[in-house]
C-alpha positions as CSV (number, residue, x, y, z in Angstrom):
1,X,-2.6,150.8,121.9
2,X,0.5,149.9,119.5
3,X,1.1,146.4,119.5
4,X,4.1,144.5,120.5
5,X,5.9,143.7,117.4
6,X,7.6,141.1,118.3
7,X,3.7,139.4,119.9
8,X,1.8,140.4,116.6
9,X,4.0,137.7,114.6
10,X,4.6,139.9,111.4
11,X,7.5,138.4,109.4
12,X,8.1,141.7,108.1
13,X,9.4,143.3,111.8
14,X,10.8,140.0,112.8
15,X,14.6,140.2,113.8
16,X,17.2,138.2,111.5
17,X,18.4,136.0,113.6
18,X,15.1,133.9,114.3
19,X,14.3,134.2,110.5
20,X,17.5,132.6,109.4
21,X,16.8,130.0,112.7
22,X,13.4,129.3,111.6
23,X,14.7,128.9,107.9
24,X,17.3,126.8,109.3
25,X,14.8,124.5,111.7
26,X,12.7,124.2,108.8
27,X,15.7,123.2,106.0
28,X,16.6,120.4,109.0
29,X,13.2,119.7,109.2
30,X,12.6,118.8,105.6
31,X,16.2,117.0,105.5
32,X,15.6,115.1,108.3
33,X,11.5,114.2,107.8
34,X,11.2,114.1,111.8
35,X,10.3,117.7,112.9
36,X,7.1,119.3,113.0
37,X,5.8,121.6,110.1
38,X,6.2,125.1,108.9
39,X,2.2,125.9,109.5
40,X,2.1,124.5,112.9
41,X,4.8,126.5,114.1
42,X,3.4,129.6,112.9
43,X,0.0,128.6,114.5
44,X,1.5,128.7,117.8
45,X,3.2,131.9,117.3
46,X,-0.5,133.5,116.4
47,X,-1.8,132.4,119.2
48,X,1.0,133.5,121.8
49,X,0.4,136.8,120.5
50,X,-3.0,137.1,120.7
51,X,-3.1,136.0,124.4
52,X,-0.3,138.9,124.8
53,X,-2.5,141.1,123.7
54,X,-5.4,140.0,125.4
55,X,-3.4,140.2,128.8
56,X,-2.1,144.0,128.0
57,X,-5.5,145.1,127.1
58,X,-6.9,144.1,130.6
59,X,-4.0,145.8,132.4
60,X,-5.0,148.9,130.3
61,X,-8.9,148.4,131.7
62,X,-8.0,148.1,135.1
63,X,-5.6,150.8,135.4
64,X,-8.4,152.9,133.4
65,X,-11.1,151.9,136.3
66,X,-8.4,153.0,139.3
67,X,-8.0,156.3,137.3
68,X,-11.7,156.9,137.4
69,X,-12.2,155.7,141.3
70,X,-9.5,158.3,142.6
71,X,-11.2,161.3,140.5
72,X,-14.7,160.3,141.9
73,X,-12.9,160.3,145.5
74,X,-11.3,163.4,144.4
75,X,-14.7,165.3,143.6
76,X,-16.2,164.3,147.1
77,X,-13.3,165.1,148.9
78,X,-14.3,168.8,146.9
79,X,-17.3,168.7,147.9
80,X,-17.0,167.8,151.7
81,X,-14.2,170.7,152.0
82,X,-16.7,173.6,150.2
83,X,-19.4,172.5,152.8
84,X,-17.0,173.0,155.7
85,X,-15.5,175.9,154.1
86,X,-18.9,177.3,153.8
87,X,-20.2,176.3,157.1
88,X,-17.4,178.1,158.8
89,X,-17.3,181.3,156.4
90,X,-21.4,181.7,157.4
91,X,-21.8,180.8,161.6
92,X,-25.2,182.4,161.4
93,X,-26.5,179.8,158.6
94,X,-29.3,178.0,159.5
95,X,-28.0,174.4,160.7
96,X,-30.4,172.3,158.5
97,X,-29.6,173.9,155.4
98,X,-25.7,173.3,155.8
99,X,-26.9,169.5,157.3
100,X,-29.2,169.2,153.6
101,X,-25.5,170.2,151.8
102,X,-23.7,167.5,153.1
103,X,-26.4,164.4,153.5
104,X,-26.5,165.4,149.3
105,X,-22.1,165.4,149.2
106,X,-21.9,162.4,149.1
107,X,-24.5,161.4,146.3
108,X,-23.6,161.0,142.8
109,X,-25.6,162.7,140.1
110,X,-27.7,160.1,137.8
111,X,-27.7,161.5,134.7
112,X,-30.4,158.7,133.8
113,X,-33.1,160.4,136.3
114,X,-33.1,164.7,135.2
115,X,-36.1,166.5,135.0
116,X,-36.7,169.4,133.3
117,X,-39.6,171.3,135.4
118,X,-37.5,170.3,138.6
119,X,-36.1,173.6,139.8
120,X,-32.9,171.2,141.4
121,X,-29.1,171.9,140.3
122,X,-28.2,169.5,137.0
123,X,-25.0,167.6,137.6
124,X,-21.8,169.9,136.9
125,X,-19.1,168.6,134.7
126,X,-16.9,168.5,137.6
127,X,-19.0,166.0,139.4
128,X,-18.7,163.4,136.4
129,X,-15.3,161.1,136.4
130,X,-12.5,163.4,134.5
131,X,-9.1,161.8,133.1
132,X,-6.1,162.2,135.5
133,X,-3.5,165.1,134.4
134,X,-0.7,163.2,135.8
135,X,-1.3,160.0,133.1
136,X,0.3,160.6,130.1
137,X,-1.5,161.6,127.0
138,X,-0.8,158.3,125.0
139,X,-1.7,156.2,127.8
140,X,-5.0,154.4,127.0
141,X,-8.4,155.1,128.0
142,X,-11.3,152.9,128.3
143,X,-14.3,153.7,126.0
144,X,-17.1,154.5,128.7
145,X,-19.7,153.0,128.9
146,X,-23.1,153.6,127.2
147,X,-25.4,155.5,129.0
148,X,-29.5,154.5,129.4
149,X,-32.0,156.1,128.1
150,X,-33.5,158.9,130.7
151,X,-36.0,157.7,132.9
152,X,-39.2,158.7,133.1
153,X,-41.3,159.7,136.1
154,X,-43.7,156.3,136.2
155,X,-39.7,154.2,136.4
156,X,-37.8,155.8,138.7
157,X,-34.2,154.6,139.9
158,X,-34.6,152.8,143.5
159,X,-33.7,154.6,146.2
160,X,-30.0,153.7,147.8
161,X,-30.2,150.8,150.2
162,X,-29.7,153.4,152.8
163,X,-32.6,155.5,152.5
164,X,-36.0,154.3,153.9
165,X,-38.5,153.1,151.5
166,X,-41.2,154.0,154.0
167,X,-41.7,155.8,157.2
168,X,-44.5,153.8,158.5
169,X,-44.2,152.7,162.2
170,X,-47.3,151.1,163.5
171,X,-45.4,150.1,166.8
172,X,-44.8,154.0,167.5
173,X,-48.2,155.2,166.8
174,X,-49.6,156.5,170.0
175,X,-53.0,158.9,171.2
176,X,-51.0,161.9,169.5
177,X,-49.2,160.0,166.8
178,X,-50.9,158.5,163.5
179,X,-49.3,157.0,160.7
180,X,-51.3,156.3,157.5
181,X,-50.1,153.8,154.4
182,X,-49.3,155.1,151.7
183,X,-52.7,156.1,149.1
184,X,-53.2,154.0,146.1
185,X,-53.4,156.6,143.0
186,X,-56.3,158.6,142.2
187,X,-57.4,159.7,138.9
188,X,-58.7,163.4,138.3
189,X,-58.3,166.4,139.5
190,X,-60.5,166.3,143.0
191,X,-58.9,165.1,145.8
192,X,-61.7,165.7,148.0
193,X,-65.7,165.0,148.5
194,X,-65.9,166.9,151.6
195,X,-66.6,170.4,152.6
196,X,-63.7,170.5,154.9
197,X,-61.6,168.2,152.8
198,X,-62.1,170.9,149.7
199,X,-61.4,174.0,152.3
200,X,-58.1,172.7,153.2
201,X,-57.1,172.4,149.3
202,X,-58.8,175.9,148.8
203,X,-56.4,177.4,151.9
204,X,-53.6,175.1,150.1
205,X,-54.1,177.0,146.5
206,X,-54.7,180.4,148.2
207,X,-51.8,180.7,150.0
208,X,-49.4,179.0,147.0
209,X,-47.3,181.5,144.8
210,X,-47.1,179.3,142.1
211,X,-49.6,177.7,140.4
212,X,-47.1,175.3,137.8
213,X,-45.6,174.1,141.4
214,X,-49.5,173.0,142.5
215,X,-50.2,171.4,139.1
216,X,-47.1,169.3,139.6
217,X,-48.1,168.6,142.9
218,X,-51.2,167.3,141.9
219,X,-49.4,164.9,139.3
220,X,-47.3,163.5,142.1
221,X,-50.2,163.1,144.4
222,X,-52.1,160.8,141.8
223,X,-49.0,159.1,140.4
224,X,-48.6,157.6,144.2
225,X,-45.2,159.6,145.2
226,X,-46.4,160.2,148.5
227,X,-45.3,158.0,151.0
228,X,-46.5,157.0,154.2
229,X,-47.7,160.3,155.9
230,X,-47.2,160.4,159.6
231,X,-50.0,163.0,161.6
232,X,-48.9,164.6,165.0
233,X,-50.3,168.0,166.6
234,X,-49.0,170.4,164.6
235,X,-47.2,168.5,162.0
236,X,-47.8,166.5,159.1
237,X,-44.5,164.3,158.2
238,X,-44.2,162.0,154.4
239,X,-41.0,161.3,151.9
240,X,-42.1,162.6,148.7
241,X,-40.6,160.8,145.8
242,X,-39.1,163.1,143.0
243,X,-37.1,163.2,140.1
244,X,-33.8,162.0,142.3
245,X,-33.3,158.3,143.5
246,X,-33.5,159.8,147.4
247,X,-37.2,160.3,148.5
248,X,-37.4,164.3,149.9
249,X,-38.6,164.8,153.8
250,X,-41.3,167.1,153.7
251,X,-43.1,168.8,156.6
252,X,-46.5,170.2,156.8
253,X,-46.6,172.8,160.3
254,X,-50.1,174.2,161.6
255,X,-50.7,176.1,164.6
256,X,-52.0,174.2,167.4
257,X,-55.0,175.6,169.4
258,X,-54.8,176.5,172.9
259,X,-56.8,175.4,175.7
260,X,-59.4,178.1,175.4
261,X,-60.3,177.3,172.5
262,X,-60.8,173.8,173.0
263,X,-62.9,174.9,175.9
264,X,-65.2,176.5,173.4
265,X,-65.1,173.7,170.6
266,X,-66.2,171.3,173.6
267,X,-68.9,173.5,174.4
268,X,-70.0,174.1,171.0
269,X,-70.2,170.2,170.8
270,X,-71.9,169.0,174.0
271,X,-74.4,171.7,172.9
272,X,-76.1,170.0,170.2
273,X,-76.0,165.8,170.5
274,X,-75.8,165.9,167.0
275,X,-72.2,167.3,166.7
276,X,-71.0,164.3,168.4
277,X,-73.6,162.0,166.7
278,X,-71.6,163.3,163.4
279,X,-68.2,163.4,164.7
280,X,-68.7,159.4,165.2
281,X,-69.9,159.3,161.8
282,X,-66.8,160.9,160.6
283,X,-68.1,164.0,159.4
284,X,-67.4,167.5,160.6
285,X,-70.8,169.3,160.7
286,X,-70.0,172.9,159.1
287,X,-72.0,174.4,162.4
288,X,-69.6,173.3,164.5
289,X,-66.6,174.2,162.4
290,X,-67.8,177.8,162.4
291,X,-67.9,178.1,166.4
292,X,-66.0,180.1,166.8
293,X,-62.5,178.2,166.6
294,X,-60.1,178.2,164.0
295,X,-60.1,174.2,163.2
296,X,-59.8,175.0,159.2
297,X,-57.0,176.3,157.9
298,X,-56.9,180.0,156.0
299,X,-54.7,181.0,153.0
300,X,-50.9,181.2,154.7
301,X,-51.6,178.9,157.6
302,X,-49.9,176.3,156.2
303,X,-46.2,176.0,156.2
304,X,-44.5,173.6,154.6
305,X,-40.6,172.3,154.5
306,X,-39.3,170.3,152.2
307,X,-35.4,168.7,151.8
308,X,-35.8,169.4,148.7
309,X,-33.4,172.3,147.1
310,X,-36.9,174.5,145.3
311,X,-37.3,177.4,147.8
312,X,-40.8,177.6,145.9
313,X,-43.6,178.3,148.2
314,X,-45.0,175.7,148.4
315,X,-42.8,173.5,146.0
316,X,-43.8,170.7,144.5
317,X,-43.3,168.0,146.6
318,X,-45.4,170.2,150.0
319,X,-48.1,170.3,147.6
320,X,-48.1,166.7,146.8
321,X,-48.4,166.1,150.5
322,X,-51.2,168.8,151.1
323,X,-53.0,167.1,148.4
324,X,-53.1,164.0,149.6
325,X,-53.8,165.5,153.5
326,X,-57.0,166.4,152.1
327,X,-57.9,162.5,151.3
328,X,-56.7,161.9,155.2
329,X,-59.6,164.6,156.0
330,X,-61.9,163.3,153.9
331,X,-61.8,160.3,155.2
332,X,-61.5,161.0,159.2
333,X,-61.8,164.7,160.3
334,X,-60.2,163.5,163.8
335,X,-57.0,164.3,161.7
336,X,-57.7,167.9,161.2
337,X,-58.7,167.9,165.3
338,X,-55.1,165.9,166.0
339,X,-53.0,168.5,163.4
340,X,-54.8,171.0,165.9
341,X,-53.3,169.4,169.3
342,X,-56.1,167.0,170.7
343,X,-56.2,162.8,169.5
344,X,-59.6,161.0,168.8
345,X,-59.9,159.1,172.4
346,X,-59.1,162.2,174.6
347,X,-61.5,164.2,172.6
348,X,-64.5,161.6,172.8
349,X,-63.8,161.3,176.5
350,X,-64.1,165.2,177.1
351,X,-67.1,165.1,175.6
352,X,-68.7,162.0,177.4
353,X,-67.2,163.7,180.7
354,X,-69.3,167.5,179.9
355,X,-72.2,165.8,178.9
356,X,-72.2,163.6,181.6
357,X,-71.8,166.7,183.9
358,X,-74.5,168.5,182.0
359,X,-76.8,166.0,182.4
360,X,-76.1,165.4,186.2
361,X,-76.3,169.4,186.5
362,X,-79.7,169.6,185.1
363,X,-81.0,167.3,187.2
364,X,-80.3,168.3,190.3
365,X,-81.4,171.7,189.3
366,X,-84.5,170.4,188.3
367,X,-85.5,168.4,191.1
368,X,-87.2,165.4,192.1
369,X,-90.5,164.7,189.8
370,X,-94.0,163.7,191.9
371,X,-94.3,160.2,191.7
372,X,-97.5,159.8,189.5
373,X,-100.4,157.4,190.5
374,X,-103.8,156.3,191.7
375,X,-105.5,155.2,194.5
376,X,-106.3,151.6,195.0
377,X,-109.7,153.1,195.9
378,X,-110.4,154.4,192.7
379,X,-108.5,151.5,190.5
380,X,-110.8,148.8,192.7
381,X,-114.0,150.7,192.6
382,X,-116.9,149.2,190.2
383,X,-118.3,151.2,187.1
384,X,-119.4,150.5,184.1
385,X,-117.9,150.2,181.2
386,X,-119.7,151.8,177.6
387,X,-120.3,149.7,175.3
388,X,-117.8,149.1,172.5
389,X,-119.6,151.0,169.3
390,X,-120.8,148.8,166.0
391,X,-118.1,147.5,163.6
392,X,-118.2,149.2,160.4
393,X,-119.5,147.5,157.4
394,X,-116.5,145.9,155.3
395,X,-116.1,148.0,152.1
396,X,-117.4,146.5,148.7
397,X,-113.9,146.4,147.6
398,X,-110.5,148.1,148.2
399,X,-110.1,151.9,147.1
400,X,-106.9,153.0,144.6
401,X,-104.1,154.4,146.1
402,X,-102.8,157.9,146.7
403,X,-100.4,158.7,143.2
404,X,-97.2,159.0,144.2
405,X,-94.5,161.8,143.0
406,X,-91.3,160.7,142.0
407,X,-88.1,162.2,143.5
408,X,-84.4,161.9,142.5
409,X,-83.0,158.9,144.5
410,X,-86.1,157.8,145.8
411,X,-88.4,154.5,145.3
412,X,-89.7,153.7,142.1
413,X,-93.6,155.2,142.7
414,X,-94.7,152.4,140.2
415,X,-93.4,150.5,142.7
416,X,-94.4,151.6,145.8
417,X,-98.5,151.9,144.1
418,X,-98.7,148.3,143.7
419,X,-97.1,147.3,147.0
420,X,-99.9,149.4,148.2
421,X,-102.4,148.2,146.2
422,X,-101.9,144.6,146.8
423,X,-101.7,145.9,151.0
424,X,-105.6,147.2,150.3
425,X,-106.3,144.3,148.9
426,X,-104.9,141.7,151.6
427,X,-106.5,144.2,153.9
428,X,-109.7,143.7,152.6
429,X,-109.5,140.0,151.9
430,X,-108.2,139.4,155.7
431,X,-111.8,142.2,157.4
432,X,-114.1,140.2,155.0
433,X,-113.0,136.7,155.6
434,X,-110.8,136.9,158.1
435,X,-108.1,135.0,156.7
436,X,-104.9,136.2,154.6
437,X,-105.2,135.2,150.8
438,X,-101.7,135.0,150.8
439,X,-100.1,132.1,153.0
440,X,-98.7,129.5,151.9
441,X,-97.9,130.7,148.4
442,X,-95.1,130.0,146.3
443,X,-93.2,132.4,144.8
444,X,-94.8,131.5,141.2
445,X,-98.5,131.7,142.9
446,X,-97.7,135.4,144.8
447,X,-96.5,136.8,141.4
448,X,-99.6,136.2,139.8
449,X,-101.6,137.4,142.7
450,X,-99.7,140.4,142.7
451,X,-100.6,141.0,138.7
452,X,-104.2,139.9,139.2
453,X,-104.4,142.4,141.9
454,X,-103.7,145.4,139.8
455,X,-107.3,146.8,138.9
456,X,-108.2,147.9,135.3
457,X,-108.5,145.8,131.8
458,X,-106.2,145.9,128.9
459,X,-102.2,146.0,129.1
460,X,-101.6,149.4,130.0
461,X,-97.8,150.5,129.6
462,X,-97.8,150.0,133.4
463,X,-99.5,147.2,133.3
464,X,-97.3,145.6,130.7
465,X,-94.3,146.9,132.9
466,X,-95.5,145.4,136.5
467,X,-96.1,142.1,133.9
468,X,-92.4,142.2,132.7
469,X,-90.9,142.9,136.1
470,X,-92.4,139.8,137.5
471,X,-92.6,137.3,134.9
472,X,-88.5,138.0,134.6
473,X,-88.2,137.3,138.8
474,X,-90.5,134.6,138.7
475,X,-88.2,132.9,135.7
476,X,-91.5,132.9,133.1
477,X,-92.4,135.0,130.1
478,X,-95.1,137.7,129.6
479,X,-97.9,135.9,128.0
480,X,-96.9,132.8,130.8
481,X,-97.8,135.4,133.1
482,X,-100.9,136.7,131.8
483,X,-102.5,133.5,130.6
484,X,-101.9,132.5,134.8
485,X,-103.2,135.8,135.6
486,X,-106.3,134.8,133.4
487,X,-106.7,131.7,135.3
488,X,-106.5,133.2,138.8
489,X,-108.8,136.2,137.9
490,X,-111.2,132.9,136.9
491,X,-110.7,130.7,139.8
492,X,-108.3,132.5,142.2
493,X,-105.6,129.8,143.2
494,X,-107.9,126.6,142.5
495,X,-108.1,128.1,139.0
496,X,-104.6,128.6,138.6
497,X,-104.1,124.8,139.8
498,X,-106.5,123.6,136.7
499,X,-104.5,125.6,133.9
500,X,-101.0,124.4,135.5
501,X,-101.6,120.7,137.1
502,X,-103.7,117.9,134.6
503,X,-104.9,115.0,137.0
504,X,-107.1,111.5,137.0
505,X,-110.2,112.5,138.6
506,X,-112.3,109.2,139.8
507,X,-115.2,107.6,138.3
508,X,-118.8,108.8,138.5
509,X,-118.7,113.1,138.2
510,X,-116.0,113.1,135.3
511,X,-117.7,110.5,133.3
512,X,-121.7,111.8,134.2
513,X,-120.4,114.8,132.1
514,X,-120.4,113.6,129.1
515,X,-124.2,112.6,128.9
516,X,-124.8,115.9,130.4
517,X,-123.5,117.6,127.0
518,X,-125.1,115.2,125.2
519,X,-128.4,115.9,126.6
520,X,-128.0,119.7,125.5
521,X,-127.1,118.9,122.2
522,X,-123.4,119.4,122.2
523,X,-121.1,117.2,120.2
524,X,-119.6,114.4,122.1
525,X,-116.3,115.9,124.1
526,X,-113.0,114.1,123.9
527,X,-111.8,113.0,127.1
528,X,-107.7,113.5,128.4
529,X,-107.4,113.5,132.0
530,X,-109.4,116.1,133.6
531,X,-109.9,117.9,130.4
532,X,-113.2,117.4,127.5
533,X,-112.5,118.7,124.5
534,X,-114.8,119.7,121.9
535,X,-113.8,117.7,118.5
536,X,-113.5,121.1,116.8
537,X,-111.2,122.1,119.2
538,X,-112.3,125.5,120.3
539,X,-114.0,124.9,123.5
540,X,-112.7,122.9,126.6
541,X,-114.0,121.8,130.0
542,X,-111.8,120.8,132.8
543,X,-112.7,119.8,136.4
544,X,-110.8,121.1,139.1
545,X,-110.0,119.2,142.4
546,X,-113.2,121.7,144.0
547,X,-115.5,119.9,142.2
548,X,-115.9,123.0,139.4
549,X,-115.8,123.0,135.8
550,X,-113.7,126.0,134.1
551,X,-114.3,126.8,130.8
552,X,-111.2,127.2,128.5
553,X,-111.4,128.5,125.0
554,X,-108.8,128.2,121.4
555,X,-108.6,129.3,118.3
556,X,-110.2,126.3,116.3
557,X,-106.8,124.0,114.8
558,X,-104.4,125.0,117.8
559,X,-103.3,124.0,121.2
560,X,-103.3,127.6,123.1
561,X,-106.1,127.5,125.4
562,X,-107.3,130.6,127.4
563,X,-109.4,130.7,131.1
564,X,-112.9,131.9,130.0
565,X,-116.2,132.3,131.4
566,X,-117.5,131.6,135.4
567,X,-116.6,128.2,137.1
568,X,-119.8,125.9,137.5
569,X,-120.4,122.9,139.0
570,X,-122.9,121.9,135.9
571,X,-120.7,121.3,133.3
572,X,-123.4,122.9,130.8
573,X,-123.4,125.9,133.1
574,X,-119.7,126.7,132.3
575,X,-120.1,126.3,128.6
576,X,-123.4,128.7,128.8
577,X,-121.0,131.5,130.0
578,X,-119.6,131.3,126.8
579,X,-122.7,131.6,124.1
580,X,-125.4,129.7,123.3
581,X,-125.0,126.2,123.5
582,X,-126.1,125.7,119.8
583,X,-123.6,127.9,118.9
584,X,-120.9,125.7,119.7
């Protein structure tokens, strides 16, 4: 742009005339002391050619944008006349390809959103905004501007406003017509768990010509392009997103099945109560599947369509949708019985309505059954009864149990062998005394019944297992555990009350002990409670609320006192357990 010479303000292209009047102003000014000064005047000059400037530079803009608007109009108005040109040059054409031409005339090409292994046509350098011939060559042009950076496949441009963003109609789902939300994305390579799920991919990949096309199907199907995929008979319907801002329409077509063969897949069904059993279940048992019927699809059965302009069988974006199909089977085969002509309700009542006729049938074929009975004469007549034989003698005590295998993803046999251990021993508790050993317990006091039950000495490494398993349940450590254990083993619950509950026994028993030991020349016990303690501190008595002394013993100098011996109600009695009474 050359600028106005007489806007820029240079003195040097300045005409004569307002140099010799600016010379004069400013001779009058100085003569006459009144008039502004030289540096303000040429302020104001500066400035009026800078807003000049400023104004022709945004008429150069403008006119620059119009320019670009008519050859963007111009290039559509292109387009729209080759697709009539080429839709009346080619009658026979197929309507939905010349349709697919001009839905796409009217789109602009986004340079920001190309992809390379997209087998689409890249934007031609006729469809991008081109100077107009008729503007002269030193007319200004507007710098363009900058373009983004290309977007990548997880940021894609947003559709127009006037494409859908989803297909899903709830309101228009009917018996015959299922529409499914779009799936959240699925890492790996499986999109299946089923066997029918996996035979549909395996007739997917049989039937495809290209395998690059099915791995970039895959990679749409877990990136989430799929949209909401809409299941009638014969038809599976989604938008695909791909590497253009306009999600593709892509169709799925399977042959339906006639009414013979449903006749024979009902058959096949009402056979067996277990087909339908599973069908409820959602699972397609493989019996029924191979009746006789063709419900799975075989390489080629599937034909898919797609907007898109990849003639690739199947291209990218059908395989995207087959792919995720298989999740829809997976989950519900009812969707691989709709694809094939019949819905979910219409099915179950067919098969309610054979059985129910099957079952009527065989009836009536049977016939009616003798009513079974016996005379009052006989039920009223007197005899006598034989006597009921001895009860057996109550085993000694309970028997181990059975060993137990263990199997992948079954119970733990550990587990299971002291369940039934502690059973034989409530068993034999509840024969011999008739009452259960275990009411009333706490969850504490069944813990250490449980690890008193379990036969043997020593800590075994199963032992020590059961021991860590329910001292960690019960909130208590190991030796907790095995000093109570101890206790019960001495006393059964009374003895576990003495080791865990001190109390102020009354006069006259508690304090008749003490002479007692005297008597058989023991040392004089210190008295705390319940407990007498020997003054060396390895021996201890303590009377429990039955009227028993338990004997407890220590290593001499410390306070960790163990259940030993037989409770006695002579308090000499429960010390002889432990030794000779001299010894102590």
């Amino acid at each position: 742009m050359t600028p106005d010479p007489q806007a820029s303000g240079d003195s040097r292209t300045s005409p004569p005339e307002a140099t010799s009047t600016g010379a004069a102003s400013s001779q009058s000014s100085g003569r006459e002391g009144t008039g502004r000064r030289a540096a303000d005047v040429a302020r104001e000059a500066l400035r009026a050619a800078r807003d000049d400037a400023r104004r022709a530079r945004e008429e150069t803009e403008r006119e620059g944008a119009r320019r670009r608007r008519r050859a963007r109009q111009s290039a559509v108005d292109d387009r729209a006349a080759a697709a009539r040109r080429a839709a009346g040059d080619a009658p026979g054409r197929d309507t939905r390809d010349v349709g697919q031409l001009l839905s796409g005339a009217f789109l602009m090409p986004d340079l920001r959103d190309t992809d390379s292994d997209d087998h689409e046509p890249t934007p031609r350098q006729a469809d991008r905004p081109a100077r107009d011939p008729s503007a002269p060559s030193s007319a200004p042009v507007a710098p363009a501007p900058p373009l983004s950076p290309p977007a990548t496949s997880a940021a894609r441009t947003p559709p127009p406003s006037g494409t859908p963003r989803s297909m899903a109609a709830p309101t228009r789902d009917h018996e015959l017509r299922r529409t499914f939300p779009p799936l959240p994305r699925r890492d790996g390579d499986r999109f299946a768990e089923s066997w029918w799920g996996n035979a549909w991919v395996e007739a997917l990949e049989q039937g495809a010509l290209d395998v690059k096309r099915l791995e970039r199907g895959r990679g749409y199907a877990r990136q989430g392009h799929v949209d909401a995929i809409t299941v009638t008979p014969g038809l599976v319907l989604a938008y695909v997103q791909g590497s253009r801002p306009r999600p593709y329409r892509v169709q799925v077509h399977l042959r339906t099945l006639d009414d013979t063969d449903w006749d024979r897949f009902l058959d096949a069904a009402a056979d067996r109560p277990g087909h339908i059993a599973a069908l409820l279940d959602k699972e397609m048992p493989q019996s029924l599947a191979e009746c006789g019927v063709p419900l799975l699809p075989g390489p080629g059965d599937l034909e898919p369509r797609c907007s898109c302009p990849d003639r690739g069988h199947p291209c990218k974006h059908a395989a995207a949708l087959c792919y995720q199909t298989a999740r829809l089977l997976d989950a519900d085969p009812f969707v691989l019985l709709l694809l094939r002509g019949r819905g979910e309700r219409e099915l179950l009542d067919a098969l309610s309505r054979l059985s129910a006729t099957r079952a009527a049938r065989a009836a009536q074929d049977k016939g009616p059954a003798p009513l079974p009975g016996v005379r009052a004469a006989e039920v009223l007549a007197s005899r006598a009864l034989a006597p009921l034989p001895a009860p057996l003698p109550p085993l000694a005590h309970p028997e181990q149990p059975p060993a137990y295998p263990a199997a992948p993803g079954g119970p733990d046999p550990f587990a299971l062998d002291q369940l039934a251990t502690d059973a034989a021993a409530r068993a034999h508790a509840l024969l011999g005394t008739g009452r259960d050993p275990v009411g009333q317990l706490t969850f504490w006091q069944d813990a250490v019944r449980l690890a008193a039950a379990r036969p043997g000495s020593g800590l075994t490494a199963g032992t020590r297992a059961l021991y860590k398993s329910l001292a960690s349940a019960a909130g208590r450590t190991t030796s907790e555990l095995a000093r109570a254990v101890a206790a019960w083993r001495q006393g059964g619950l009374e003895g576990l009350a003495v080791l865990e509950e001190p109390w102020d026994p009354p006069a006259g028993r508690f304090d008749r002990a003490r002479p007692l030991l005297l008597a058989a020349d023991l040392p004089a016990f210190r008295p705390w409670r319940n407990h007498l303690t020997h003054p060396r501190g390895h021996v201890q008595l303590r009377l429990g609320r039955d009227g028993l002394w338990y004997a407890y013993e220590s290593e001499p100098g410390h306070d960790d006192w163990w259940p030993r011996g037989t409770p006695d109600l002579d308090p000499v009695g429960a010390l002889t357990g432990l030794g000779v009474p001299g010894d102590l």
